[in-house]
C-alpha positions in Angstrom: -3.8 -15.7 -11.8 -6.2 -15.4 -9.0 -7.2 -12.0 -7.5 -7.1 -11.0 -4.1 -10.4 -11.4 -2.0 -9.6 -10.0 1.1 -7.8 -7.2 2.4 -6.9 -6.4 5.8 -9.2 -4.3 7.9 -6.0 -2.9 9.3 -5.0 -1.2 5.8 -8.8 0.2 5.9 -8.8 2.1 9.3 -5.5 3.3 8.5 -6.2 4.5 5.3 -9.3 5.7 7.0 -7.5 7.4 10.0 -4.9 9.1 7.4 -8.0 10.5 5.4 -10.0 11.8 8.6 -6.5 14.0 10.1 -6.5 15.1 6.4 -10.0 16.9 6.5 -11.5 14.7 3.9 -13.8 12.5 5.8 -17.2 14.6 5.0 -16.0 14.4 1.2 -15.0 10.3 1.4 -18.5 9.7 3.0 -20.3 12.0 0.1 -18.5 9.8 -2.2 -18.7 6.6 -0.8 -21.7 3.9 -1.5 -23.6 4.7 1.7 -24.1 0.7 2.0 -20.6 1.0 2.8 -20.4 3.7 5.6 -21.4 1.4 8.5 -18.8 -1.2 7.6 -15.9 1.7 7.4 -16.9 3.0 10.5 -17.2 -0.4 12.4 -13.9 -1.9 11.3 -11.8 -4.6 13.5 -8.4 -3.9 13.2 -7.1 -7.3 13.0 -10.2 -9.0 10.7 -9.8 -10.0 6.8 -12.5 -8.0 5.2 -13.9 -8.6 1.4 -12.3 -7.1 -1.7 -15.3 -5.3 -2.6 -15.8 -3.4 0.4 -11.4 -2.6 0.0 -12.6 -1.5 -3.9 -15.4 0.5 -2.9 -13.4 2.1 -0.5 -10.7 3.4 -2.7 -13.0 4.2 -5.6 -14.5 7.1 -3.0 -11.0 8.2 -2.8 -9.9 8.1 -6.3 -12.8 9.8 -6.5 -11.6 12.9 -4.4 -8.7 13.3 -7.0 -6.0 13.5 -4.3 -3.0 14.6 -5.8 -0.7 11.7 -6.6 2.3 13.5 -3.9 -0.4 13.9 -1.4 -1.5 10.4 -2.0 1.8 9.2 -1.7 2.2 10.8 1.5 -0.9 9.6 2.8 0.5 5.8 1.9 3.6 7.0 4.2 1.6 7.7 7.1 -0.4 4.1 6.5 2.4 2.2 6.2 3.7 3.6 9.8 0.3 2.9 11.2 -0.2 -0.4 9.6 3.3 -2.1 9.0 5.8 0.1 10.6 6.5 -2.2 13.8 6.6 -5.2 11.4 9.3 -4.4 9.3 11.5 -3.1 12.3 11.1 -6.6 13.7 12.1 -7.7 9.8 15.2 -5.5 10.0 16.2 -6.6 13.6 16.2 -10.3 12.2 18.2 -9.5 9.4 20.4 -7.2 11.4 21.5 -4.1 11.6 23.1 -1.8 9.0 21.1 -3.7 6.2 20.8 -3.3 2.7 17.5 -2.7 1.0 18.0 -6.4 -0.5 16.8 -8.3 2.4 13.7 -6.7 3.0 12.5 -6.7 -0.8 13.5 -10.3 -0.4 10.5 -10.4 2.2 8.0 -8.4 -0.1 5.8 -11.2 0.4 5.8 -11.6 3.9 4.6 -7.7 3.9 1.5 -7.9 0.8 0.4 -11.3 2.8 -0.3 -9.0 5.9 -2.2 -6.6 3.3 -4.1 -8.6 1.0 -5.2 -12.3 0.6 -4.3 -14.0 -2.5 -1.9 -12.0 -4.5 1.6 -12.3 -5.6 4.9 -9.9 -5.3 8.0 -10.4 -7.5 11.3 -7.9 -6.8 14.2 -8.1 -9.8 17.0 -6.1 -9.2 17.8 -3.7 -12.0 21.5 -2.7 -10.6 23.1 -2.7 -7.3 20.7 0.0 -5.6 17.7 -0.3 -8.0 14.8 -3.0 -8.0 11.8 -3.4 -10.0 8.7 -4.5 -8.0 5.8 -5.9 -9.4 3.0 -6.7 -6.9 0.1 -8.9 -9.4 -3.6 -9.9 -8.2 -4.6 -7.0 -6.6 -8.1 -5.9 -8.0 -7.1 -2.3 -6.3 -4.3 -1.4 -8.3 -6.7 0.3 -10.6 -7.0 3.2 -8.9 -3.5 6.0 -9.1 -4.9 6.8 -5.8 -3.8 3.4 -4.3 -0.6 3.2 -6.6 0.9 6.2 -5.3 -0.1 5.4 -1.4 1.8 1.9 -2.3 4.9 3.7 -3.5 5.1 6.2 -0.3 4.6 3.0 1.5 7.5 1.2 -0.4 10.0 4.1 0.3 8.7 4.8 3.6 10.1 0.6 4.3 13.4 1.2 2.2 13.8 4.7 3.9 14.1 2.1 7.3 17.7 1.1 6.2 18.8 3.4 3.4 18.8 7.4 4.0 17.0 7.9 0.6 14.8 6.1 -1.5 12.5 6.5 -4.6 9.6 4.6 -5.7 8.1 5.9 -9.4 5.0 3.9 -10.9 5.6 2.1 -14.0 2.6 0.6 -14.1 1.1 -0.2 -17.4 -1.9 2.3 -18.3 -5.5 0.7 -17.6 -4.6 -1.9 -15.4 -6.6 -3.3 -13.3 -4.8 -6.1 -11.4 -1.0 -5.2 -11.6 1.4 -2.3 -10.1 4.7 -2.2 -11.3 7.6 0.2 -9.4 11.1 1.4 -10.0 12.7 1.6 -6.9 16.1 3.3 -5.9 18.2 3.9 -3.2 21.1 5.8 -2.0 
């Protein structure tokens, strides 16, 4: 399976943004390659950027040893910076007073705004419980990125359901694969 090579700088500044109102950006730049600080601080919002710089970015943060809840709140806050007014529009096509199904069935659509090149598959477990498995991503390595992903997965189910839970299952040392329970009520 081919990995992703780009990433979208829109999921960088984000990230970036969330990690600056948290305190951390003297910590991220002590931690990050300093061949890498001018491109984080010169990103275009809308441009695809390479893999590497989306790996080396991460690694900083994984780095930091953020708590996986924080983490997962961070990825909350990126997903309302970076996808929030797409998956309204998603809802609005599907129509009001959705279940979850319809936007899983989109998954796609979302990790192609993300990432270049990588693939999402949604089974459903039960009537209010889907397995996600999002495959290609070279970032998945890091638990800070997995937990981000999963506040940004119930932060989109939380859109039409009042509650929702999103628990890693991803196998231990991966390096391309996440893997998530999700639930709803």
């Amino acid at each position: 399976m081919p990995l992703a090579s780009k990433i979208r700088g829109t999921v960088l500044s984000s990230s970036l943004a969330v990690i600056e109102a948290a305190g951390l950006r003297k910590a991220y730049f002590a931690v990050l390659p300093r061949a890498d600080h001018a491109a984080m601080q010169s990103i275009a919002v809308g441009e695809w950027l390479p893999m590497e710089l989306g790996l080396s970015h991460y690694r900083a943060l994984d780095t930091l040893a953020v708590a996986p809840e924080q983490a997962r709140e961070y990825g909350r806050r990126v997903a309302d910076r970076a996808q929030k007014s797409y998956l309204v529009t998603m809802i609005k096509t599907v129509g009001l007073g959705t279940t979850p199904w319809p936007i899983l069935a989109r998954a796609q659509s979302v990790l192609d705004r993300l990432v270049q090149r990588a693939s999402v598959a949604v089974y459903r477990e039960g009537p209010k419980e889907a397995r996600l498995e999002i495959h290609g991503v070279p970032i998945a390595e890091f638990s800070y990125v997995r937990s981000g992903w999963a506040g940004m997965i119930e932060g989109g189910i939380q859109l039409v359901a009042p509650r929702a839970y999103c628990r890693d299952v991803s196998p231990a040392q991966t390096r391309s694969v996440a893997k998530y329970l999700i639930t709803w009520a």
